[in-house]
PABABA-766490 format. One line per field, with one value per residue (C-alpha): x, y, z; residue number from 1; residue in one letter. Coordinates in Angstrom, 1 decimal. Layout:
<sites>
X = c(X|...)
Y = c(Y|...)
Z = c(Z|...)
n = c(NUM|...)
res = c(a|...)
</sites>
This chain:
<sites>
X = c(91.1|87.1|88.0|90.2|87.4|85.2|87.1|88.2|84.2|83.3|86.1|85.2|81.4|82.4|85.0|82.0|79.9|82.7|83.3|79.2|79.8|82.8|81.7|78.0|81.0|83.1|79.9|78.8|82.0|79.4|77.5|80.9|82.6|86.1|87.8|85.2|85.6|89.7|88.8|86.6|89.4|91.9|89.8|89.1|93.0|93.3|90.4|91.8|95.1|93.3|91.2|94.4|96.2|93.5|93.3|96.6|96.0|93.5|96.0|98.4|95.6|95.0|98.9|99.2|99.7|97.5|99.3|100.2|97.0|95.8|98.6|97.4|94.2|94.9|96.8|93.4|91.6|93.1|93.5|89.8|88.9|91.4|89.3|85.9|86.6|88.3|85.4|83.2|85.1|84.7|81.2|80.4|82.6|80.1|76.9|74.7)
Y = c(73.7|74.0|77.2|78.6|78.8|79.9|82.7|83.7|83.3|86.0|88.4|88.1|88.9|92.0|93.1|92.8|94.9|97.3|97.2|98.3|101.1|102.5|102.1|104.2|106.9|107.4|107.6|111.1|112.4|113.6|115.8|117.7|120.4|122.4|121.5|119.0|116.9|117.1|115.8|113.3|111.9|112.3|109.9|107.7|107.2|106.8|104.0|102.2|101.7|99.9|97.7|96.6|96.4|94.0|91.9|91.5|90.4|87.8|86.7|86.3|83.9|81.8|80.8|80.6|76.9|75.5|75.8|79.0|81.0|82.1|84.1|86.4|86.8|89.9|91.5|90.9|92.5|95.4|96.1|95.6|97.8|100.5|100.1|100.2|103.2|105.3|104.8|105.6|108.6|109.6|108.6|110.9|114.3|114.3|114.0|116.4)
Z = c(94.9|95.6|97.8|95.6|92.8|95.0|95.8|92.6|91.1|94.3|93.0|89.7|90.1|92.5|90.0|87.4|89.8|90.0|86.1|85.6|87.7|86.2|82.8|83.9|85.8|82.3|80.3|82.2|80.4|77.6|79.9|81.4|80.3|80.8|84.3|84.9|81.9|82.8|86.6|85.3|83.1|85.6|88.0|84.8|84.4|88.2|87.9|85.3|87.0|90.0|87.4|85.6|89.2|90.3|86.7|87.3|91.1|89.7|87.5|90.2|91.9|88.9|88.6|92.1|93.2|95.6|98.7|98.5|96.9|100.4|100.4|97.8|99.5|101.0|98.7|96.1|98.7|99.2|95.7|95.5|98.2|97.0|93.8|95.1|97.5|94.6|92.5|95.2|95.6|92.0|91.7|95.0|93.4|90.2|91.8|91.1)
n = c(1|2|3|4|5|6|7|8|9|10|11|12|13|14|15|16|17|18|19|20|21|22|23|24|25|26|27|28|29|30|31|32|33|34|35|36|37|38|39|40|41|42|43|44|45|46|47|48|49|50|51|52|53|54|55|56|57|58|59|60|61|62|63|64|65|66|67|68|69|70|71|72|73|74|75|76|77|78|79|80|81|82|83|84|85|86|87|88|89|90|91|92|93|94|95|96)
res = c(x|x|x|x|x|x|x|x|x|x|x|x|x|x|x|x|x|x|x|x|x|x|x|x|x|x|x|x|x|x|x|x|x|x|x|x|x|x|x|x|x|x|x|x|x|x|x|x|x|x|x|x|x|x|x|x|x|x|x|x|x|x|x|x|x|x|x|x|x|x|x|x|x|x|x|x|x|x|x|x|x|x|x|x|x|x|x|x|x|x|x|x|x|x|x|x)
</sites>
């Protein structure tokens, strides 16, 4: 049980990370205009679908029973990594 809430306590507090940086990406929305302000919403919507993908993988942890939780492991972390990388991604196409 210790290593399960382990693991789920490091998710969480990357996830947080994660969360701080999106919500700094949807707040340039003010400054865009035209086809820029319709990207930046387009990568928003993308975004939110991976946070509510990996919610729902945390979720998936927290139910899982004890024996069997490592097997969601990976699955969390792909969804994590798909997360971080597509933010990255939309972080990188709005920089000045």
């Amino acid at each position: 049980m210790e290593k399960k809430d382990a693991y789920h306590e490091k998710i969480d507090a990357e996830l947080e990370i994660i969360q701080a940086q999106f919500n700094e990406f949807k707040a340039q929305a003010h400054k865009l205009d035209g086809d820029a302000r319709s990207r930046h919403a387009r990568h928003v919507a993308e975004i939110e679908q991976h946070v509510a993908d990996a919610k729902a993988k945390l979720l998936e942890l927290n139910q899982a029973h004890e024996d069997v939780w490592e097997q969601i492991v990976a699955g969390i972390e792909n969804t994590r990594k798909v997360l971080q990388s597509t933010l990255e991604d939309a972080v990188t196409s709005f920089k000045d």
